[in-house]
mmCIF file of the C-alpha atoms, coordinates in Angstrom:
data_MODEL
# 
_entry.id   MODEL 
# 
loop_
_atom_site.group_PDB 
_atom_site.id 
_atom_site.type_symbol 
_atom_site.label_atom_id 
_atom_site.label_alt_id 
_atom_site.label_comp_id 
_atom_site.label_asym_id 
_atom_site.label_entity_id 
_atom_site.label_seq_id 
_atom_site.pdbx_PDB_ins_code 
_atom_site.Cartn_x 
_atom_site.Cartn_y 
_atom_site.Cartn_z 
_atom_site.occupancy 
_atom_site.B_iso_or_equiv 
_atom_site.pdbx_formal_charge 
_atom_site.auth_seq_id 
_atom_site.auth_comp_id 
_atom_site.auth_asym_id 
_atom_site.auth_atom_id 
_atom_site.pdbx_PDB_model_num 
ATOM 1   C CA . UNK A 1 1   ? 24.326  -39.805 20.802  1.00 0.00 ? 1   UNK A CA 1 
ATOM 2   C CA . UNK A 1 2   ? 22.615  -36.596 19.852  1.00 0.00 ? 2   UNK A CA 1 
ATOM 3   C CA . UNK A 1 3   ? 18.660  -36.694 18.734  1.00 0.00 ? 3   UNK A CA 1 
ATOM 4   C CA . UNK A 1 4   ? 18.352  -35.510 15.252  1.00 0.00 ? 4   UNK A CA 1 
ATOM 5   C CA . UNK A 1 5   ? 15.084  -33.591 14.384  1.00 0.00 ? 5   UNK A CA 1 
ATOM 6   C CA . UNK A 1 6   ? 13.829  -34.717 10.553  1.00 0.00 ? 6   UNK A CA 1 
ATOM 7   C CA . UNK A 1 7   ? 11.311  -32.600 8.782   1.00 0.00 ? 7   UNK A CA 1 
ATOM 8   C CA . UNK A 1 8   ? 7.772   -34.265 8.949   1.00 0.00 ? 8   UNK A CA 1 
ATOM 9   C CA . UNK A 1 9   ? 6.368   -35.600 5.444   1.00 0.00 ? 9   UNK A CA 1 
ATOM 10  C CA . UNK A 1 10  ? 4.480   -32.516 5.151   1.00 0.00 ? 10  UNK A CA 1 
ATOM 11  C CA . UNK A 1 11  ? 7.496   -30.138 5.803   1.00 0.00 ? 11  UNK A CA 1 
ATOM 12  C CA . UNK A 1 12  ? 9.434   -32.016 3.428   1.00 0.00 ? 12  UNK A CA 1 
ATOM 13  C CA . UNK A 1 13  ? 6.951   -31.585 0.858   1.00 0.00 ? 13  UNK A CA 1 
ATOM 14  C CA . UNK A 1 14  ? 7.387   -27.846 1.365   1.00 0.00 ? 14  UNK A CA 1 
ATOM 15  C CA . UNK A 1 15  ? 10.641  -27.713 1.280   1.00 0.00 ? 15  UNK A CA 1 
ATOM 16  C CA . UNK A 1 16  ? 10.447  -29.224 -2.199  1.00 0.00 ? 16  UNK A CA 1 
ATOM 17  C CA . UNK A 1 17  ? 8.854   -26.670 -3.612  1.00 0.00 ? 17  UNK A CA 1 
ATOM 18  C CA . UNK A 1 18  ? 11.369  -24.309 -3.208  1.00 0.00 ? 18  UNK A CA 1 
ATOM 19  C CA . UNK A 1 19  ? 10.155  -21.147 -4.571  1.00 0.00 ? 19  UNK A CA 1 
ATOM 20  C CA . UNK A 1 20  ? 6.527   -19.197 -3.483  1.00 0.00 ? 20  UNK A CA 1 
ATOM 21  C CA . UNK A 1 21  ? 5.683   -15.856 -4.129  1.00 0.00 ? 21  UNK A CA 1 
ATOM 22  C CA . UNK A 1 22  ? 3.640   -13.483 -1.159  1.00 0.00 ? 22  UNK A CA 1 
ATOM 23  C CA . UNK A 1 23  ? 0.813   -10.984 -2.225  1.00 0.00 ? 23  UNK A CA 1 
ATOM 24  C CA . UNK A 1 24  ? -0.262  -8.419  -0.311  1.00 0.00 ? 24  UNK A CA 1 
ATOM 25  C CA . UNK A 1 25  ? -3.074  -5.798  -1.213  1.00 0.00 ? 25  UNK A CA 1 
ATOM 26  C CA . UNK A 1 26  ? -4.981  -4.374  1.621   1.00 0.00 ? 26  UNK A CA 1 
ATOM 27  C CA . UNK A 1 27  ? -6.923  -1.286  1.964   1.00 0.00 ? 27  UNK A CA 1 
ATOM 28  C CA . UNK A 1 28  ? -3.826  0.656   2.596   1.00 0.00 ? 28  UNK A CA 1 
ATOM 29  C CA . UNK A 1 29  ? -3.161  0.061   -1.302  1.00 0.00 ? 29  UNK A CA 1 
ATOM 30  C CA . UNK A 1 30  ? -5.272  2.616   -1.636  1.00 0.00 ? 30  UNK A CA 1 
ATOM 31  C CA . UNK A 1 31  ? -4.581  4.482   1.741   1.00 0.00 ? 31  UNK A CA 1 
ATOM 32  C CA . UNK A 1 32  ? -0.938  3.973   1.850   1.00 0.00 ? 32  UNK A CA 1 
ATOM 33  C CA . UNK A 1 33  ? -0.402  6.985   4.279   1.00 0.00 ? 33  UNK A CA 1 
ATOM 34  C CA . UNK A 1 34  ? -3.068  4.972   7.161   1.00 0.00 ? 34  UNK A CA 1 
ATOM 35  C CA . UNK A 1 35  ? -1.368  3.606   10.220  1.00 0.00 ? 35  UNK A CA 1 
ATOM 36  C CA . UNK A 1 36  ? -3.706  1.686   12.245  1.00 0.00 ? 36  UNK A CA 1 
ATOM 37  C CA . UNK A 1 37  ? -1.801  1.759   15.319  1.00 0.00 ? 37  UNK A CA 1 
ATOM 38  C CA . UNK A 1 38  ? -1.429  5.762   14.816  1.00 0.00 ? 38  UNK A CA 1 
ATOM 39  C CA . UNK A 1 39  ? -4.641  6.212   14.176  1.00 0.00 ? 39  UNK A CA 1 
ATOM 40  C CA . UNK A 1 40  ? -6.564  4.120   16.732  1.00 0.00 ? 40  UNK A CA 1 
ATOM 41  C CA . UNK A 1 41  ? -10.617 3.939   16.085  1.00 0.00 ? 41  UNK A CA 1 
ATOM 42  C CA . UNK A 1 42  ? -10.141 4.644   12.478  1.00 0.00 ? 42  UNK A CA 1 
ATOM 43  C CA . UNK A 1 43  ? -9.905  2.657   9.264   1.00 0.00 ? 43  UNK A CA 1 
ATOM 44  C CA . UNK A 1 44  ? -10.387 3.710   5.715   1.00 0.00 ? 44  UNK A CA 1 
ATOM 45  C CA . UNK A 1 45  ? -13.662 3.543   4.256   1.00 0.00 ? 45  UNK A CA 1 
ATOM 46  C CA . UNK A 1 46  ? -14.244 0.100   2.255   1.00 0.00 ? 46  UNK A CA 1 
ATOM 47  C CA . UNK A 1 47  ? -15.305 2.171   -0.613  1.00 0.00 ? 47  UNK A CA 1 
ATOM 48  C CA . UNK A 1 48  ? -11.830 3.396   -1.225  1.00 0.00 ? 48  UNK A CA 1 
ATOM 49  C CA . UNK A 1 49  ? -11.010 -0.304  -2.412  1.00 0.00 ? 49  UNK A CA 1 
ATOM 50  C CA . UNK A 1 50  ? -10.823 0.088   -5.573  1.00 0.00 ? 50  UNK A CA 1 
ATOM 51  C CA . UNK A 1 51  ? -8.628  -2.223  -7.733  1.00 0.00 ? 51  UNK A CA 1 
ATOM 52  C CA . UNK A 1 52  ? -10.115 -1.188  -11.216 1.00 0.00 ? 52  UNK A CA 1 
ATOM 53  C CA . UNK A 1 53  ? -7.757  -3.501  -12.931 1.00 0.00 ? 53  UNK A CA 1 
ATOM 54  C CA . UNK A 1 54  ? -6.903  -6.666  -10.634 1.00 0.00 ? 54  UNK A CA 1 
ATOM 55  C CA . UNK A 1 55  ? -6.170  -9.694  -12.229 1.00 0.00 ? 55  UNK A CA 1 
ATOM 56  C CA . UNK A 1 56  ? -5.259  -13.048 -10.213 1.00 0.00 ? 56  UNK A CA 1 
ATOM 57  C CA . UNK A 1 57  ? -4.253  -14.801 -13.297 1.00 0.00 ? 57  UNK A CA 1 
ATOM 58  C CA . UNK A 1 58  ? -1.700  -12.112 -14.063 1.00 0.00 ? 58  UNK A CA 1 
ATOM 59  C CA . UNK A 1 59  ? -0.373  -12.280 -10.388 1.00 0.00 ? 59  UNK A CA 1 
ATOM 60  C CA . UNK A 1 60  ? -0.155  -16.173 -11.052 1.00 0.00 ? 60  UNK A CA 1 
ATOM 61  C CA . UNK A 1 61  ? 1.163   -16.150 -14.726 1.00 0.00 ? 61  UNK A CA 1 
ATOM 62  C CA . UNK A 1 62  ? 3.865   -14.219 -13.503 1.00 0.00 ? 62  UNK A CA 1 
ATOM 63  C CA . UNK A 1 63  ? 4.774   -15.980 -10.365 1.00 0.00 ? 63  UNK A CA 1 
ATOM 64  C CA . UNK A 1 64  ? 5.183   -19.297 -12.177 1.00 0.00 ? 64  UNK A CA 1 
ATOM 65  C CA . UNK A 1 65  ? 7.301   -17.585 -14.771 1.00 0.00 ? 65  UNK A CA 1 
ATOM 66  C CA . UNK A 1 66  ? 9.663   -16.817 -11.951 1.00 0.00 ? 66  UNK A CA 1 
ATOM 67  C CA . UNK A 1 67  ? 9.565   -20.233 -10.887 1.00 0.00 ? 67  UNK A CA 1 
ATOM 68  C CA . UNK A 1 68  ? 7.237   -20.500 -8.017  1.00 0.00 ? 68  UNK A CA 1 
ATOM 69  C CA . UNK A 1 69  ? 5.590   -23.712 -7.029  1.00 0.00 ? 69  UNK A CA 1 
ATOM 70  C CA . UNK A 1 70  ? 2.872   -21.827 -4.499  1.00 0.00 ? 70  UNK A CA 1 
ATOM 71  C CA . UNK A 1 71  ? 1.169   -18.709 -4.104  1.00 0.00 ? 71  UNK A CA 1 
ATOM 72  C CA . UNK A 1 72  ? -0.272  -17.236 -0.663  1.00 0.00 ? 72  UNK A CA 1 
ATOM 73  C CA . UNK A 1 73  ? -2.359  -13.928 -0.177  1.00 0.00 ? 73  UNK A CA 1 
ATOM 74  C CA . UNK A 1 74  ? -3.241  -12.490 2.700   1.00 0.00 ? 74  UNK A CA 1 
ATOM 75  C CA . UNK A 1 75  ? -6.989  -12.386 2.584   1.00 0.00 ? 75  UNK A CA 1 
ATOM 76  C CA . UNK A 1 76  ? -7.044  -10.643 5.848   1.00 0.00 ? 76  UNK A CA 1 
ATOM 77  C CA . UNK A 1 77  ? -4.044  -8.152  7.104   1.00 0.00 ? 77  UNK A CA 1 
ATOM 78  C CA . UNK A 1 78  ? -4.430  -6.027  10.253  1.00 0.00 ? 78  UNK A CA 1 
ATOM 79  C CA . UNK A 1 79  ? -6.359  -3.357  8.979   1.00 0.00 ? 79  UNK A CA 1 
ATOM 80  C CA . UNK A 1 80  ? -9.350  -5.983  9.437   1.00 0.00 ? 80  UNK A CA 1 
ATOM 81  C CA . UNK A 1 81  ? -10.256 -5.623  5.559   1.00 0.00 ? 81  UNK A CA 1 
ATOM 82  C CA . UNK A 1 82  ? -11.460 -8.597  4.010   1.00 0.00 ? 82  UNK A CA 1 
ATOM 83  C CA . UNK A 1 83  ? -10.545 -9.305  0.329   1.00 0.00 ? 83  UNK A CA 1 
ATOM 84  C CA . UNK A 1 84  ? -13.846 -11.969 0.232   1.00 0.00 ? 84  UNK A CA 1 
ATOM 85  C CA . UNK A 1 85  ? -17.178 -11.297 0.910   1.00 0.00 ? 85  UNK A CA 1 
ATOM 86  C CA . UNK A 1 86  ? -17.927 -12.264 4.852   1.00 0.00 ? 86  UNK A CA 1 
ATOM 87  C CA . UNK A 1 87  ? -20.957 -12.010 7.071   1.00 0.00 ? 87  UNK A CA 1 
ATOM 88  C CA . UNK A 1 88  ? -18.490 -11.851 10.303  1.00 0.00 ? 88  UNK A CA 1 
ATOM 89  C CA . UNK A 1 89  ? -18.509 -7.855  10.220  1.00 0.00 ? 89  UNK A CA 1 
ATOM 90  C CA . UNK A 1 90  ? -19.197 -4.767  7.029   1.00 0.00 ? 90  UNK A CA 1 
ATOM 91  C CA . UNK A 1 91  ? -15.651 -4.327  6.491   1.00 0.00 ? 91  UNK A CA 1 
ATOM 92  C CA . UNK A 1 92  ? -14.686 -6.156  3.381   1.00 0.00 ? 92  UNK A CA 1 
ATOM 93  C CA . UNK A 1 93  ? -14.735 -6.472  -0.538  1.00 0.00 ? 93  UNK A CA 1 
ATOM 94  C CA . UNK A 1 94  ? -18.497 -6.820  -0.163  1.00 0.00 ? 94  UNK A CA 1 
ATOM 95  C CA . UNK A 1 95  ? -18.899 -3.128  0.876   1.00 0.00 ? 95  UNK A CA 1 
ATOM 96  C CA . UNK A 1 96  ? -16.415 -2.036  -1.898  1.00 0.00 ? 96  UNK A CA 1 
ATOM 97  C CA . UNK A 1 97  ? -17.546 -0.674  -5.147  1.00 0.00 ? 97  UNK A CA 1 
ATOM 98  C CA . UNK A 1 98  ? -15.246 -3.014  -6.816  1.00 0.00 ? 98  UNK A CA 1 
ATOM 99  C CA . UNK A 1 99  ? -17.413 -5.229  -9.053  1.00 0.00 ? 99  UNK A CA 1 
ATOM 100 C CA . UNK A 1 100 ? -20.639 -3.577  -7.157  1.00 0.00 ? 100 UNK A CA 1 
ATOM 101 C CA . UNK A 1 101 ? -19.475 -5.373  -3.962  1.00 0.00 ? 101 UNK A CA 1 
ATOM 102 C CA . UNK A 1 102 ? -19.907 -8.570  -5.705  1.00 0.00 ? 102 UNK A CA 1 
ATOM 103 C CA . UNK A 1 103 ? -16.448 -9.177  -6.329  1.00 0.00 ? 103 UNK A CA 1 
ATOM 104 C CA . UNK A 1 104 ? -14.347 -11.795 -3.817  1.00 0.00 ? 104 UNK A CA 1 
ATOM 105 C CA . UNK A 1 105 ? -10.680 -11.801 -4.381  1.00 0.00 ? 105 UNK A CA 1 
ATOM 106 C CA . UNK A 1 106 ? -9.912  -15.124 -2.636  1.00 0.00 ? 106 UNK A CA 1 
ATOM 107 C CA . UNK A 1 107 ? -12.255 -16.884 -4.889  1.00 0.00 ? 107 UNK A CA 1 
ATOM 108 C CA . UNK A 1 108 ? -10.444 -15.789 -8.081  1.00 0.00 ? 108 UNK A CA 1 
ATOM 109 C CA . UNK A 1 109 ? -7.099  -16.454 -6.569  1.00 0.00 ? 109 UNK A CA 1 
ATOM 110 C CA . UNK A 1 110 ? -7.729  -20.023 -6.219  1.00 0.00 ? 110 UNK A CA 1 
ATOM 111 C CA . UNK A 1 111 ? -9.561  -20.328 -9.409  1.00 0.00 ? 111 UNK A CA 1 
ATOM 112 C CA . UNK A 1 112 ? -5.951  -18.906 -10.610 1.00 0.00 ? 112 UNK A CA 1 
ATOM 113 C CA . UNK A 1 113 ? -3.977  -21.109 -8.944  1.00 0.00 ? 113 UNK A CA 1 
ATOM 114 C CA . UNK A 1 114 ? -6.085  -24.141 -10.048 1.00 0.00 ? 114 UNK A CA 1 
ATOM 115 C CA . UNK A 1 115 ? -5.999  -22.693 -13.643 1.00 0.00 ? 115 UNK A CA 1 
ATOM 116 C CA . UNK A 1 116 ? -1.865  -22.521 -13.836 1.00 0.00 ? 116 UNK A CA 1 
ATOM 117 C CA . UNK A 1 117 ? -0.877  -24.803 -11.228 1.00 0.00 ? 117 UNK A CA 1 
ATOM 118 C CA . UNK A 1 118 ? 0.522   -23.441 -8.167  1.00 0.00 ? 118 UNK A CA 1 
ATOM 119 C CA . UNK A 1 119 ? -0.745  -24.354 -4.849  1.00 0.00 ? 119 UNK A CA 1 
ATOM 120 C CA . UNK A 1 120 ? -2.946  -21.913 -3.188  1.00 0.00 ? 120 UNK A CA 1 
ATOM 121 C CA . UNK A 1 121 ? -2.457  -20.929 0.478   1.00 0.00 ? 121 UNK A CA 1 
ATOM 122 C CA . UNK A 1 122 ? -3.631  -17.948 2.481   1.00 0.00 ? 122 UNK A CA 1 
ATOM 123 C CA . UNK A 1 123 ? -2.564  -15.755 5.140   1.00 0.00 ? 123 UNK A CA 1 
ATOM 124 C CA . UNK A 1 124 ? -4.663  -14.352 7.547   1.00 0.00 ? 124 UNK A CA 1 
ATOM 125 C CA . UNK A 1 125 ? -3.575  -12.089 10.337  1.00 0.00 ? 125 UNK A CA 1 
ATOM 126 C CA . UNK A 1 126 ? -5.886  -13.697 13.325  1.00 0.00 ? 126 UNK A CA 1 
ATOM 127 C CA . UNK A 1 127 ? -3.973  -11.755 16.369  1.00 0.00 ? 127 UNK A CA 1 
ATOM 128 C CA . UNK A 1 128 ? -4.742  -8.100  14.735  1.00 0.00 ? 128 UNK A CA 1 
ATOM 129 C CA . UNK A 1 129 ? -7.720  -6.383  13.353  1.00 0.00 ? 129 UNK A CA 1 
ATOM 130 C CA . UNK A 1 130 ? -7.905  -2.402  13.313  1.00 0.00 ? 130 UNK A CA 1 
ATOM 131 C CA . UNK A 1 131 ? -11.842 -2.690  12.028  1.00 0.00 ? 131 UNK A CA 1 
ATOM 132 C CA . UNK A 1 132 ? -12.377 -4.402  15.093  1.00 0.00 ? 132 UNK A CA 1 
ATOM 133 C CA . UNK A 1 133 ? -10.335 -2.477  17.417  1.00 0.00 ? 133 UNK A CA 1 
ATOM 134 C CA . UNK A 1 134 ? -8.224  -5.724  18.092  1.00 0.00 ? 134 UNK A CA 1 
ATOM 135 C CA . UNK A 1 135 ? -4.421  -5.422  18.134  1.00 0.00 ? 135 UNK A CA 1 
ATOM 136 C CA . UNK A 1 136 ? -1.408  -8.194  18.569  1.00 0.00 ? 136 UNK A CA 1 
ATOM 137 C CA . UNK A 1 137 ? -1.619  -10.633 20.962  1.00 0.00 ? 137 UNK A CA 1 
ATOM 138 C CA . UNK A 1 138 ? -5.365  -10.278 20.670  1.00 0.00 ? 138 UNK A CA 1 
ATOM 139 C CA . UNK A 1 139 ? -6.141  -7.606  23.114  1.00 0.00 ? 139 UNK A CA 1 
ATOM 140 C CA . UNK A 1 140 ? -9.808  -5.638  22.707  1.00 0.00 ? 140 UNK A CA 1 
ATOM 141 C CA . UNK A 1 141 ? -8.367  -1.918  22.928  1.00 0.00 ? 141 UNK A CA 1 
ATOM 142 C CA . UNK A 1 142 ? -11.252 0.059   23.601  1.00 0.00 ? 142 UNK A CA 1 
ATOM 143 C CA . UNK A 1 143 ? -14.177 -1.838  23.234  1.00 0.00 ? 143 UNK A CA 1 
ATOM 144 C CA . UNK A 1 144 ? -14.842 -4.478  20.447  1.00 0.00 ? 144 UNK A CA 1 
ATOM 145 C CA . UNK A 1 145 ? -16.233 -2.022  17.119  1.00 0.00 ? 145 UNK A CA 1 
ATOM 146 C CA . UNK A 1 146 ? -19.005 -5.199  16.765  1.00 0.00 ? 146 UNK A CA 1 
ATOM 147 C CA . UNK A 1 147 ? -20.508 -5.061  20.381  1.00 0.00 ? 147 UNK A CA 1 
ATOM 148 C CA . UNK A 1 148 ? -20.429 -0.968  19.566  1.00 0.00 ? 148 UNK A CA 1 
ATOM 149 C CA . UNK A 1 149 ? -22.556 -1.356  16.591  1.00 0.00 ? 149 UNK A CA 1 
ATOM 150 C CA . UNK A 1 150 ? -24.915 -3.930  18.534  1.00 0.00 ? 150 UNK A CA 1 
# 
């Protein structure tokens, strides 16, 4: 007799849904020639973030007229840039000069989602962080840049 594995409830539930969509926008949107793991002990400046014309309920009004049931965005990819306001560290949307640092991209995402329907989910890269000199599996590289600034 062999031992079947059956999706949990939860998995199930997922599965259902089918169709998500992925968004991505990082600092390198603006930087698209920076390679954090080229260019160790450097990141972009946070005032280079710049979306002038971002609009979450676009990205959602056009994922649900391709058919998606869920949305994710990375909040957080390796460069270490946050795309909501955070006290953990001064690299994020709150430094930007995108709606005078007042602006938080996660927020509005949901508030999307909620408004048109999809599920919200987010991704955020917790094993690699350029800002903080942190690369996959986790490894401090040369110091931690928050213990630096200390």
């Amino acid at each position: 007799m062999q031992n079947i594995t059956l999706p949990t409830q939860e998995q199930q539930v997922w599965a259902d849904l089918e169709l998500g969509v992925l968004m991505h926008m990082d600092i390198t949107t603006f930087r698209p020639e920076y390679q954090f793991r080229k260019q160790r002990g450097y990141v972009p400046p946070a005032s280079v973030f710049t979306p002038m014309q971002l609009d979450t309920d676009q990205w959602i009004r056009a994922a649900k007229a391709a058919g998606a049931k869920y949305a994710v965005l990375v909040a957080k990819h390796c460069s270490g840039f946050c795309l909501w306001p955070t006290d953990a560290h001064d690299y994020s949307i709150e430094q930007s000069p995108w709606k005078n640092g007042n602006g938080d991209i996660v927020g509005d995402f949901f508030a999307s989602c909620e408004k048109y329907g999809l599920r919200p989910g987010l991704y955020y890269s917790a094993s690699c962080n350029a800002f903080c000199n942190v690369d996959n599996p986790g490894t401090v590289l040369s110091g931690d840049r928050m213990e630096q600034e200390r």
